[in-house]
SEDODO-858690 format. One line per field, with one value per residue: residue number from 1; residue in one letter; x, y, z of N, C-alpha, C in turn. Coordinates in steps of 0.001 Angstrom, whole numbers, plus 500000, padded with zeros to 6 digits. Each point is the difference from the previous one (the first is absolute). Layout:
// SEDODO-858690
pos <- [NUM	...]
code <- [a	...]
n.east <- [X	...]
n.north <- [Y	...]
n.up <- [Z	...]
ca.east <- [X	...]
ca.north <- [Y	...]
ca.up <- [Z	...]
c.east <- [X	...]
c.north <- [Y	...]
c.up <- [Z	...]
END
This chain:
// SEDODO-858690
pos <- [1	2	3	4	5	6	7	8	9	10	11	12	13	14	15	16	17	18	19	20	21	22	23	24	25	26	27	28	29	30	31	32	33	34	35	36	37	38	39	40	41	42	43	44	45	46	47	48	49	50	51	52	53	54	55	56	57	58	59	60	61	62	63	64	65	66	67	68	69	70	71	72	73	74	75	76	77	78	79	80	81	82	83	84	85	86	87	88	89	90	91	92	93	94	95	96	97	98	99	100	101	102	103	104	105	106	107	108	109	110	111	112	113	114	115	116	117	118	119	120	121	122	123	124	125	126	127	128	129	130	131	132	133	134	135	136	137	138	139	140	141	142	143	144	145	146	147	148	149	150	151	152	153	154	155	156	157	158	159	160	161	162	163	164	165	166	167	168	169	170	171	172	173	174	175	176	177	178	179	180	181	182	183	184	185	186	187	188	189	190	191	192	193	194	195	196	197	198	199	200	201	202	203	204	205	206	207	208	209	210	211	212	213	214	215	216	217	218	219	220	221	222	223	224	225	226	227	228	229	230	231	232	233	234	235	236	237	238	239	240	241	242	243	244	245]
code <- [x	x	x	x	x	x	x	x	x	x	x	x	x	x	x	x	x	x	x	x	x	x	x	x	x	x	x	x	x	x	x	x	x	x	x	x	x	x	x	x	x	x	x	x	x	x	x	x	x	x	x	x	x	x	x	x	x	x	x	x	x	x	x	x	x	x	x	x	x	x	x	x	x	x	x	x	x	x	x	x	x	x	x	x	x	x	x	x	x	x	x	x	x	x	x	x	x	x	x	x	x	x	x	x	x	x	x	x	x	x	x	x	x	x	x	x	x	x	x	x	x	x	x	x	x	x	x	x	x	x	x	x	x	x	x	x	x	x	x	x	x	x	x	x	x	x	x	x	x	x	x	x	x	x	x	x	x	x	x	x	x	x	x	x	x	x	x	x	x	x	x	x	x	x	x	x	x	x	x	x	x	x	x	x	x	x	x	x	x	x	x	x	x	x	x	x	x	x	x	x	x	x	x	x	x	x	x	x	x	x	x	x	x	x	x	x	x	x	x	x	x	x	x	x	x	x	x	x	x	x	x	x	x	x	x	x	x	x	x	x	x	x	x	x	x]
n.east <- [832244	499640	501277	499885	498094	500094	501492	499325	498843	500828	500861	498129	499839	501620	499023	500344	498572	501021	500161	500938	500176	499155	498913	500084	501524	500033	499097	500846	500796	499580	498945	501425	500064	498990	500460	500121	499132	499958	500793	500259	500127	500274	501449	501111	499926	500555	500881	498846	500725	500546	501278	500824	500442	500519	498857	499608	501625	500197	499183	500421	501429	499174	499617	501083	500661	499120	499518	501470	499811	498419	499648	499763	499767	501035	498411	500202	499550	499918	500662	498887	500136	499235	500516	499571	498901	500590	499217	500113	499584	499054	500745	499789	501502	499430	499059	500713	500788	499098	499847	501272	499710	498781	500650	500887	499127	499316	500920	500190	498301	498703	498687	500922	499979	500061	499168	500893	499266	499341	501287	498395	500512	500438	500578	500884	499083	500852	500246	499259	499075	499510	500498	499548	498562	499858	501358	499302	498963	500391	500645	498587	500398	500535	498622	500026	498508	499734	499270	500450	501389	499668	499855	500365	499417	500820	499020	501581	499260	499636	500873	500970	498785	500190	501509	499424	498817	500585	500644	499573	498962	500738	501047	499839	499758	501121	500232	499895	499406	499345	501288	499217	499550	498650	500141	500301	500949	498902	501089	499939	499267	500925	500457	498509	500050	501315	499913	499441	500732	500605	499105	501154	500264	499555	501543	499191	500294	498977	500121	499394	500371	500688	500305	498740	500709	499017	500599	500224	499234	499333	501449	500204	498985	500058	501187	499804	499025	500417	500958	498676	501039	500115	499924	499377	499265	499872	500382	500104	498919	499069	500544	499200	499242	499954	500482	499299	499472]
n.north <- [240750	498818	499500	501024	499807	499023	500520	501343	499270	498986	500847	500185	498557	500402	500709	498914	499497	499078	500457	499094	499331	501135	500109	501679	499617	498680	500572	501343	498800	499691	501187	499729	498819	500386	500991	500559	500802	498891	500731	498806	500617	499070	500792	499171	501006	499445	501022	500188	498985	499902	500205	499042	500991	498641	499462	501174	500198	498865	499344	501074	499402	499351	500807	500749	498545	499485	501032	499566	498530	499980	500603	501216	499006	499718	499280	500867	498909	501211	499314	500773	500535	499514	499728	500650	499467	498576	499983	498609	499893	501186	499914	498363	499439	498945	500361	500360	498826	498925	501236	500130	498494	500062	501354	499511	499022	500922	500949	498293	499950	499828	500223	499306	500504	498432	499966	499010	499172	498852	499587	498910	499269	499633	500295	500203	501033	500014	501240	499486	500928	499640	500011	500899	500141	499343	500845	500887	500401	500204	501198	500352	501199	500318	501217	501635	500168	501044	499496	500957	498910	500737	498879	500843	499201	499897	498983	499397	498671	500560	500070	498948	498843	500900	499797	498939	499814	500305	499592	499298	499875	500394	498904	500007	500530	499937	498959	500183	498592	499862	498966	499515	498444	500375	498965	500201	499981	499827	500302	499669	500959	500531	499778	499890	500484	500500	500211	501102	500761	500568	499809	500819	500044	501092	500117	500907	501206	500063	501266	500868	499719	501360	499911	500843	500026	501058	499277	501879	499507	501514	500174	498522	501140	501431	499756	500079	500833	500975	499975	500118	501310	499051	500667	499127	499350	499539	501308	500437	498829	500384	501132	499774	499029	501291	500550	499499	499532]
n.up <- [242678	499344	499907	499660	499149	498892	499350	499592	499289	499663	499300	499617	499127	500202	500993	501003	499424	500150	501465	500045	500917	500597	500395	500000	500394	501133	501382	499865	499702	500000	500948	500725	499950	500073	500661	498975	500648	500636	500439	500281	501131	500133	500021	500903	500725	500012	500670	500157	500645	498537	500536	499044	499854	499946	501072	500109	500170	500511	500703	500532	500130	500378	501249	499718	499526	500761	501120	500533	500224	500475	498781	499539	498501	500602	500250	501435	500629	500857	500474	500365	501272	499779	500615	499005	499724	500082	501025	500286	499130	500030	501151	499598	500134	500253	500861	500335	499719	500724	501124	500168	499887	500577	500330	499666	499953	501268	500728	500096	500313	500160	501150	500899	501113	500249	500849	499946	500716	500909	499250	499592	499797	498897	501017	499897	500208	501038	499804	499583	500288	498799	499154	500573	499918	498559	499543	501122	499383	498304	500324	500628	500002	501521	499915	499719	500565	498987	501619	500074	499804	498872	499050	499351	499847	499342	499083	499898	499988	501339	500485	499417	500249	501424	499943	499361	500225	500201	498936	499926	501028	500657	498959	501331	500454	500935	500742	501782	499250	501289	499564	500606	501324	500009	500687	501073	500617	501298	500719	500756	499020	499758	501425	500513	498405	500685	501496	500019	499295	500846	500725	499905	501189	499994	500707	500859	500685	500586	498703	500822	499007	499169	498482	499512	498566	499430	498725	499418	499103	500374	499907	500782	500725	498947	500573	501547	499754	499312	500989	500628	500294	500435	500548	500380	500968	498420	499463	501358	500411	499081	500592	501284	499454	499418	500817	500912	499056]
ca.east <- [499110	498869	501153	500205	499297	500105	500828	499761	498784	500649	499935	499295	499534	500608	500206	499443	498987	499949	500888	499780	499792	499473	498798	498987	500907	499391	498941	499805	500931	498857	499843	501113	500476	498962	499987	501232	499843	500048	501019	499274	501140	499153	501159	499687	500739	498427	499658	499240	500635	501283	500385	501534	500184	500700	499665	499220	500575	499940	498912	499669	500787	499175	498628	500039	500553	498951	499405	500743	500012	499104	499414	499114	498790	499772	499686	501293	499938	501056	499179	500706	499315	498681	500964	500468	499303	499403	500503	500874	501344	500384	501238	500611	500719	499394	498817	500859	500347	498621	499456	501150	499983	499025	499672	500257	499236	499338	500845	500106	498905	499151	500319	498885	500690	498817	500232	499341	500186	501259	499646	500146	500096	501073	501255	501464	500543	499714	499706	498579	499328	499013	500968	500993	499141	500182	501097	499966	498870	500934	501075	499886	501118	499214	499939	498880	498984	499894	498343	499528	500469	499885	500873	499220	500192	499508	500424	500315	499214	498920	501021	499906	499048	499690	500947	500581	498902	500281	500945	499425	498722	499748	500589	500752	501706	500435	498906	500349	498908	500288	499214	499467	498735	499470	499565	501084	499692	501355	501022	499182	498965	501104	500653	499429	499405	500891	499693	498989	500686	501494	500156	500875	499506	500978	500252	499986	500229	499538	500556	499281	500706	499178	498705	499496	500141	499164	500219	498723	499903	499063	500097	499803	499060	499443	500937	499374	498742	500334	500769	499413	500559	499228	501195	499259	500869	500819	500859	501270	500274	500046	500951	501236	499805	500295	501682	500517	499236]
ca.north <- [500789	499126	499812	501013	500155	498504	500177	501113	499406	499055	500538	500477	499304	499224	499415	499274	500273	499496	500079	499734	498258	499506	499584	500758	499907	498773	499693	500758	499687	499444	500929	500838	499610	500462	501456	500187	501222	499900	499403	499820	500112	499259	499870	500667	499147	498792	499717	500904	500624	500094	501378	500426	501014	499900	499115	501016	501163	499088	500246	500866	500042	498696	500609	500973	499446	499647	501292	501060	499377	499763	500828	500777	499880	498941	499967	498963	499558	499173	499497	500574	498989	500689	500214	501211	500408	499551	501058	499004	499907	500942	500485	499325	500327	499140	500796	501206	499768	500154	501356	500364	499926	500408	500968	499958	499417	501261	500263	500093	499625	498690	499299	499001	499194	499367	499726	498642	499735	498679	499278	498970	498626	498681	500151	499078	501183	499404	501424	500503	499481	499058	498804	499905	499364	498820	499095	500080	498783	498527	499652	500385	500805	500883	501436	501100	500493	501176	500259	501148	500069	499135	499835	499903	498731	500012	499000	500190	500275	501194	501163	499948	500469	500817	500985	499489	500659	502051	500122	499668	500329	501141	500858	500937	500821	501314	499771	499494	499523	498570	498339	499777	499829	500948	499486	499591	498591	499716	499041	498777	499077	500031	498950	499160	499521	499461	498662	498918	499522	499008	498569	499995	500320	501230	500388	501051	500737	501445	500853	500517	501108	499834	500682	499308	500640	499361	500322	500109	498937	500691	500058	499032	498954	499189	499115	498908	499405	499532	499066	498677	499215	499784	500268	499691	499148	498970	500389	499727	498837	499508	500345	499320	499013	499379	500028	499521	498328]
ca.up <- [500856	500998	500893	501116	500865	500726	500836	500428	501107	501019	501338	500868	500739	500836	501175	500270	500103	501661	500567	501663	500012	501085	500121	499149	498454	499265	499681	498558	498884	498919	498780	499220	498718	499101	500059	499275	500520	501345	500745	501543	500982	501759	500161	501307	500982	500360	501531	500465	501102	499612	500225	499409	498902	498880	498732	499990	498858	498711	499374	499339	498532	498777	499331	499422	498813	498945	499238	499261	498670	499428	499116	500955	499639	501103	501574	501041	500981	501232	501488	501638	501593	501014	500843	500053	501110	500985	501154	500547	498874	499257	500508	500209	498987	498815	499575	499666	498740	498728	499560	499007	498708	499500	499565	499201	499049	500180	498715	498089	499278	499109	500982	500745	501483	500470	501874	500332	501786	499715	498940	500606	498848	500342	499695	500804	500634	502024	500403	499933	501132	499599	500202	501375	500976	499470	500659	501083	500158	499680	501443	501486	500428	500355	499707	500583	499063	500733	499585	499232	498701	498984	498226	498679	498988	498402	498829	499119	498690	499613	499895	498538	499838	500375	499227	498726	499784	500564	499614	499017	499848	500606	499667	500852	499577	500824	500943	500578	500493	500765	499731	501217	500601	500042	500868	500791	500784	500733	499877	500481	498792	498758	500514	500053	499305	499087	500704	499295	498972	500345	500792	501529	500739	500553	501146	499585	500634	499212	501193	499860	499401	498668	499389	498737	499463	499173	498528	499378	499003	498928	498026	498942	499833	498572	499522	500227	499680	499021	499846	500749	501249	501338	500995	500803	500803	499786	499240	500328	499964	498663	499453	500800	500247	498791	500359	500842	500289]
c.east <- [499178	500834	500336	499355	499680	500821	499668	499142	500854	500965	499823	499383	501227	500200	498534	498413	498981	501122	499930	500085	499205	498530	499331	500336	499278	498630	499475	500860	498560	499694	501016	499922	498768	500076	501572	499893	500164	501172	499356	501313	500149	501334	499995	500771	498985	499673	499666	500812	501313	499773	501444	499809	501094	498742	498726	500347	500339	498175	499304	500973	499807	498526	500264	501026	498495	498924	500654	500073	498884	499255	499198	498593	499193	499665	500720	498883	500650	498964	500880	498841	498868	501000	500569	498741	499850	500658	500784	501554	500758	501315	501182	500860	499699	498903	500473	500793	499221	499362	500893	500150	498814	500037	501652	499587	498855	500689	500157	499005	499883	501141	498200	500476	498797	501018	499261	500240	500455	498919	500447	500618	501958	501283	501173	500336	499721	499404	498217	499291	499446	501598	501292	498914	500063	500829	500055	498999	500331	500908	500039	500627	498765	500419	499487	499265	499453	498401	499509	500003	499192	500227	498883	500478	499470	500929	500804	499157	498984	500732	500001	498710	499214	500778	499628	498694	499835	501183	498983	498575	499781	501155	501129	501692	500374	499128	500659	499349	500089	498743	499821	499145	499318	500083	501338	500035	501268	500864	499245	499126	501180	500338	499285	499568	501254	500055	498504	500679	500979	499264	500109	499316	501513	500305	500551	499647	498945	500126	498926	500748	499286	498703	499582	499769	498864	500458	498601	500153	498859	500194	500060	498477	499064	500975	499739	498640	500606	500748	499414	500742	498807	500825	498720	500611	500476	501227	501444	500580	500302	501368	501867	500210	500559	501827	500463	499551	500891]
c.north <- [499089	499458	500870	500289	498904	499957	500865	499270	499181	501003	500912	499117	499157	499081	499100	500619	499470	500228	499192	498282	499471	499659	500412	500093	499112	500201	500866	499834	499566	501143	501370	499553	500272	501180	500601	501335	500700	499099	499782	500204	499020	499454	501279	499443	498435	499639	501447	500765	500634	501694	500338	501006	499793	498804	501061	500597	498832	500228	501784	500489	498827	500428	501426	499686	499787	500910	500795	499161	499792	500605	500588	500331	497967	500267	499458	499785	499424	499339	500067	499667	500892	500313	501498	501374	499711	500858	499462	499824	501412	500534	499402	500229	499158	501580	501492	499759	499912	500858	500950	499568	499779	501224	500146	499156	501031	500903	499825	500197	498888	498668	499302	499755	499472	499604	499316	499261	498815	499229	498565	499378	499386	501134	499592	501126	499981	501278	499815	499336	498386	498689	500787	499065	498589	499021	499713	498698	498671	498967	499274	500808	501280	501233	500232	500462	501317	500417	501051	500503	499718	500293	500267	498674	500012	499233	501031	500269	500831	501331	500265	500515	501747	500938	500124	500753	501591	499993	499787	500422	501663	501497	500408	500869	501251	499622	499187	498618	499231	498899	499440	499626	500992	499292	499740	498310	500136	499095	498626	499477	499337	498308	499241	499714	499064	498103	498960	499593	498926	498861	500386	501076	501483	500083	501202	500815	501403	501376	501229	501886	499946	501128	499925	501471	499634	500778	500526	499106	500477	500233	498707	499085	499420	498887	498821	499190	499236	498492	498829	499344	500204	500570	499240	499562	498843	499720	499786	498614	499408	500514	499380	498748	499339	500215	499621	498472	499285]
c.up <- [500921	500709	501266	501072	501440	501454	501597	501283	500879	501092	500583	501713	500554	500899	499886	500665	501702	500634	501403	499752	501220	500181	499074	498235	499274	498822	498700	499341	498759	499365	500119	498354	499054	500376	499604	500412	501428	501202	501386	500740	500886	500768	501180	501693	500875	501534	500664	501481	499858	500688	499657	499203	498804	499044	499811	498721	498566	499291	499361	498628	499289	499407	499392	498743	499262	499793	498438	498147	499521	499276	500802	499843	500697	501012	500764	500804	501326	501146	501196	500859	500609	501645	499975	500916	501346	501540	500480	498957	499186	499878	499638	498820	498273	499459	499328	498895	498668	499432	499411	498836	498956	499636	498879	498649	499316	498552	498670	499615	499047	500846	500727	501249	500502	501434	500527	501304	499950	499036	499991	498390	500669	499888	501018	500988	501181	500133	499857	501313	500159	500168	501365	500917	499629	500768	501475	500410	499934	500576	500754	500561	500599	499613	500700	499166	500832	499459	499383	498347	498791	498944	498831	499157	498514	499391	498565	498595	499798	499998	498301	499150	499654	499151	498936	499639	500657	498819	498265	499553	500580	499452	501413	499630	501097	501014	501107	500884	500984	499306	501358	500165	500468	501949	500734	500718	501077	500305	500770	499337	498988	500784	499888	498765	499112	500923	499031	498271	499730	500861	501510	501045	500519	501131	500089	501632	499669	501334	499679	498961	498614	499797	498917	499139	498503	498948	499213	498973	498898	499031	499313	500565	498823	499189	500513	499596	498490	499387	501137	501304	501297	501336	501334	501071	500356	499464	500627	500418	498426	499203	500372	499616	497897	500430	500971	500545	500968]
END
């Protein structure tokens, strides 16, 4: 009988409790492995401009193998894109996917979709704003900067942070949250602070286009006090500067 049960729990808990090998995977591989209750999702298409509908239909029959294997007394956590409001991005075929499959995560219950904007720490991925501007700088390779534009910037580790505490201290459950700088930055602050990081000096073209879209961020402001992040204005140099030295 204790055999069975034994049995019974393992495969309840099959599938793997992290999903994904990319930034956000990384950074909650630590407490996947102390949460035997909680599957983090963070698997996904990784280029925001992708518009193929075959690597679309791969990622929603990878995210509906693992709704479909994870106990249903397991919190899922998925992460999907503040990009889904945005007026400038809403349409877009990346933004429309995300919101499709947020509402099938919706569905199973004892759930979490956190929507998150660009996210700064180390990864090998050319698609993000932060290392498309890097490499440009680095370069020397000229761009265009679009004055009007700007980026929500947030440190991997306060992302974690923030989840981890709405997940733990707050209990959350069935909830759609944006993790987010409460503070924007525009693209020309973003350049110039990564020039003062890197050393190098940007060649760069600016065009008068663009807009600025502001993430509400009211449901995690007791998360923030809590957890001591500073979102000031030092934050986006200080944040840049631990990844991009």
């Amino acid at each position: 009988m204790a055999r069975a049960r034994l049995r019974a729990r393992r495969s309840l808990f099959a599938m793997p409790m992290i999903v994904g090998s990319g930034l956000i995977a990384t950074a909650f591989a630590r407490h996947a492995a102390a949460h035997e209750r909680v599957c983090f999702y963070a698997a996904g298409v990784s280029n925001s401009s992708c518009c193929d509908p075959r690597e679309f239909e791969r990622d929603r029959l990878r995210l509906q193998q693992h709704l479909a294997g994870v106990a249903a007394e397991v919190l899922f956590v998925y992460f999907s894109t503040c990009s889904i409001e945005d007026p400038w991005s809403k349409a877009d075929a990346y933004a429309q996917h995300k919101l499709a499959l947020e509402g099938l995560v919706r569905q199973r219950g004892n759930y979490l979709v956190f929507r998150l904007p660009q996210v700064a720490g180390r990864t090998p991925n050319p698609h993000t704003i932060l290392n498309y501007l890097h490499a440009r700088i680095t370069r020397s390779e000229r761009f265009v900067v679009w004055r009007q534009a700007a980026r929500n910037i947030i440190d991997a580790r306060d992302v974690v942070r923030i989840a981890m505490d709405l997940i733990d201290n707050e209990g959350a459950r069935n909830e759609t949250i944006n993790i987010a700088n409460p503070r924007n930055s525009s693209l020309p602050e973003i350049v110039a602070a990564l020039e003062s990081t890197t050393g190098h000096r940007a060649i760069y073209d600016v065009v008068d286009r663009g807009g600025e879209y502001m993430i509400d961020t009211s449901r995690i402001a007791a998360s923030i006090r809590r957890c001591g992040v500073a979102f000031d204005d030092a934050y986006l140099s200080k944040t840049l500067a631990k990844y991009y030295d």
